[in-house]
N, C-alpha and C positions, 0 to 999 in steps of 0.2 A: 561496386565491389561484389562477388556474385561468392565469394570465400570469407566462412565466419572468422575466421584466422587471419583478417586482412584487418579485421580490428583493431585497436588498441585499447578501449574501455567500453565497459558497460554500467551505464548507469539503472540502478533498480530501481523501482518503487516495491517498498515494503510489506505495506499491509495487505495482504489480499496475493502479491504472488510470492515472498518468501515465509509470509507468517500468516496462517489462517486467521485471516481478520472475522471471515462470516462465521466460525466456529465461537472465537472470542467472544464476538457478543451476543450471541445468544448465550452461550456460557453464562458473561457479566448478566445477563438479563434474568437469569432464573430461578434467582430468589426474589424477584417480582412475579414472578409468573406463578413459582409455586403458592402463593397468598390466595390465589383465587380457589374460590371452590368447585371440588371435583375437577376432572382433566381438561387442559385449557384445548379451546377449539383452534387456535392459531397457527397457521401454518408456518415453515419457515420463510416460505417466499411473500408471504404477509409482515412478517415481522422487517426482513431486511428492506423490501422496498420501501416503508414505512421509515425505517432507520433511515438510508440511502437517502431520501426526500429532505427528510429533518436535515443530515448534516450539511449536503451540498446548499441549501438555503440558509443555515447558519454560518458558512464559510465563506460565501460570498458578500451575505450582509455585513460581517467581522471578519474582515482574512488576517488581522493581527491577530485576535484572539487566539492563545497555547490549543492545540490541540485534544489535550483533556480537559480544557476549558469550555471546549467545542461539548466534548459528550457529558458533562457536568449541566450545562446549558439545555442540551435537547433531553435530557432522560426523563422528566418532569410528561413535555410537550407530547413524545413519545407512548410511554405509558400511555395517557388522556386516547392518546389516536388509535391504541392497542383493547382500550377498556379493562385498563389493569388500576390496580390501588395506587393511589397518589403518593409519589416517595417521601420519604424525610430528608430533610438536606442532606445528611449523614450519608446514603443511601445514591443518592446523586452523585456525591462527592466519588464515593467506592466504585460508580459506574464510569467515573474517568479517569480513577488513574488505574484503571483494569488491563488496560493498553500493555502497559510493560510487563503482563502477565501473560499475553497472549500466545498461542504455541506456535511455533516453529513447523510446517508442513516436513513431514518425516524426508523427505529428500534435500532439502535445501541446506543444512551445515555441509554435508559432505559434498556437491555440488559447487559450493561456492569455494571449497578449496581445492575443487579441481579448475574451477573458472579460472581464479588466481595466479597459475602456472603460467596463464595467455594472454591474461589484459589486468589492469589497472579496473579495481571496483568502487565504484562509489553509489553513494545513497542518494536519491531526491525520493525524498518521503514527505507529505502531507501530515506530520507529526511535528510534536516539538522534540526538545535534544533531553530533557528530560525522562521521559517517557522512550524516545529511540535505545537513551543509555542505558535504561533497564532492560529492556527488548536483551541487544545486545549485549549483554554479562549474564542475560537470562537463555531463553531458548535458541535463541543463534550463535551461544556456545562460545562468546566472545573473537569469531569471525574478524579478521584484519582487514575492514574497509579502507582505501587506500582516503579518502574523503566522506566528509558527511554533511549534505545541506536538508536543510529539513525549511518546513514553511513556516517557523518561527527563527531562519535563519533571512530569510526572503522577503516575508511578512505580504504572503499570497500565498493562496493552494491552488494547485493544480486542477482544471485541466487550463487557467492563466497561463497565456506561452511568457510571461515575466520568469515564471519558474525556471521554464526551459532556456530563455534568454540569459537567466543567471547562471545557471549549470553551462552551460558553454563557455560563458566568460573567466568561470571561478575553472573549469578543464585547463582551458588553452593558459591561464597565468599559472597554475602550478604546475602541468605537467606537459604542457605545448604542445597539445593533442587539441588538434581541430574536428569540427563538425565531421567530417567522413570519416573520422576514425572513432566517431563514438554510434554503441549501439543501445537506446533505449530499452528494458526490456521489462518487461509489465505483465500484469493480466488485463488491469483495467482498460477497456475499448475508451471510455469516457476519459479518463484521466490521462492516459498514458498515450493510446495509442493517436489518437486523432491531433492532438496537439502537439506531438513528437511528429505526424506528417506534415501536417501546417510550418512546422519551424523549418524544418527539412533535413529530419535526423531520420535513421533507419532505424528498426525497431525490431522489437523479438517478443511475439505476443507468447507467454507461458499461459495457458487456457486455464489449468485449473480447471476439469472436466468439474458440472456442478453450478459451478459459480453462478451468482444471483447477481452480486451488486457490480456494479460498473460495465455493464453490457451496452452496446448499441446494436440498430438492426443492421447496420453498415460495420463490418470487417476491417480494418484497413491493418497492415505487418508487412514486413520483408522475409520472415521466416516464422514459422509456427510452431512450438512443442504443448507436449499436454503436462509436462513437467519441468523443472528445472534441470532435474537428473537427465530428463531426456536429450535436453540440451548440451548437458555435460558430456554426454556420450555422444554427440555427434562432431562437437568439438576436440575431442578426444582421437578419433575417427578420420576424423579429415584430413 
């Protein structure tokens, strides 16, 4: 299909291309950061890949594990790797359920209800439904996804094609929308993109000019935007 309109659904992933994940945590992270004395020497691309490391090797050792359970677990390990003060539980705790505080990238509520008018939305997020739920009534504005799986629906994260294997089965039983009429669309190369090739689903990489975590040095999309808005308007367009 060479026409984005020849669609039927797009499935998201959430953190990173409709909700600025890498803002979040450094956000969550900086009343850790401010405890050290004088200005911290840390960069951001220090910080996240460090982050980035931590959780993909926590998610795979535990892919049951809640997703704030996830960043509860590494914030300890984190800090240590950062040479920041060792947290309190308390502190730990606050750095995962930060998740459902996260912002919303300034184009994404109104983009997704333009998406809305063309296809069926659904979520596969590497989240739990907890944390998604606050997202959701929070900066995405209460958004009508038409579906929601998340990886405490799954009990695997992404970039596991099980995820993708279950999103295809959980489409075509509700809404009998088969593999070519759905469009992946992500920033993450790592999570989204490569294993949404592998499965044999088309994709729609939203860049997110910037972005640190979930990169590869290998490309792979059907279509490319630097926004979601962007995407709206060419949808819009066509």
């Amino acid at each position: 299909m060479s026409s984005l309109k020849a669609y039927r659904l797009l499935t998201f992933d959430v953190y990173g291309t409709l909700v600025d994940w890498e803002g979040g945590i450094l956000s969550a992270l900086e009343p850790s950061i401010a405890k050290t004395s004088g200005e911290s020497k840390l960069s951001r691309e220090q910080i996240l890949h460090a982050y980035h490391d931590l959780e993909k090797s926590q998610q795979t050792k535990t892919p049951s594990m809640l997703y704030c359970d996830v960043l509860t677990t590494i914030h300890a390990p984190l800090l240590a790797n950062l040479g920041l003060p060792a947290p309190t539980e308390e502190e730990s705790i606050a750095f995962g359920e930060s998740v459902g505080n996260w912002p919303a990238f300034p184009d994404t509520v109104a983009a997704l209800r333009r998406l809305k008018k063309y296809y069926k939305l659904v979520v596969l997020s590497n989240v739990d439904k907890q944390s998604f739920a606050k997202t959701n009534a929070g900066s995405l504005e209460g958004v009508d996804f038409d579906l929601i799986l998340t990886a405490q629906d799954i009990g695997s994260y992404k970039p596991d094609l099980n995820n993708f294997a279950y999103m295809l089965s959980a489409v075509k039983a509700e809404f009998g929308i088969e593999k070519d009429q759905v469009l992946q669309t992500a920033q993450s190369q790592f999570h989204d993109h490569h294993p949404a090739q592998k499965s044999g689903i088309k994709s729609v990489w939203i860049v997110r000019p910037g972005a640190t975590m979930g990169n590869l040095e290998e490309n792979v999309f059907d279509w490319k935007f630097d926004t979601l808005g962007e995407m709206a308007d060419a949808v819009d367009s066509s």
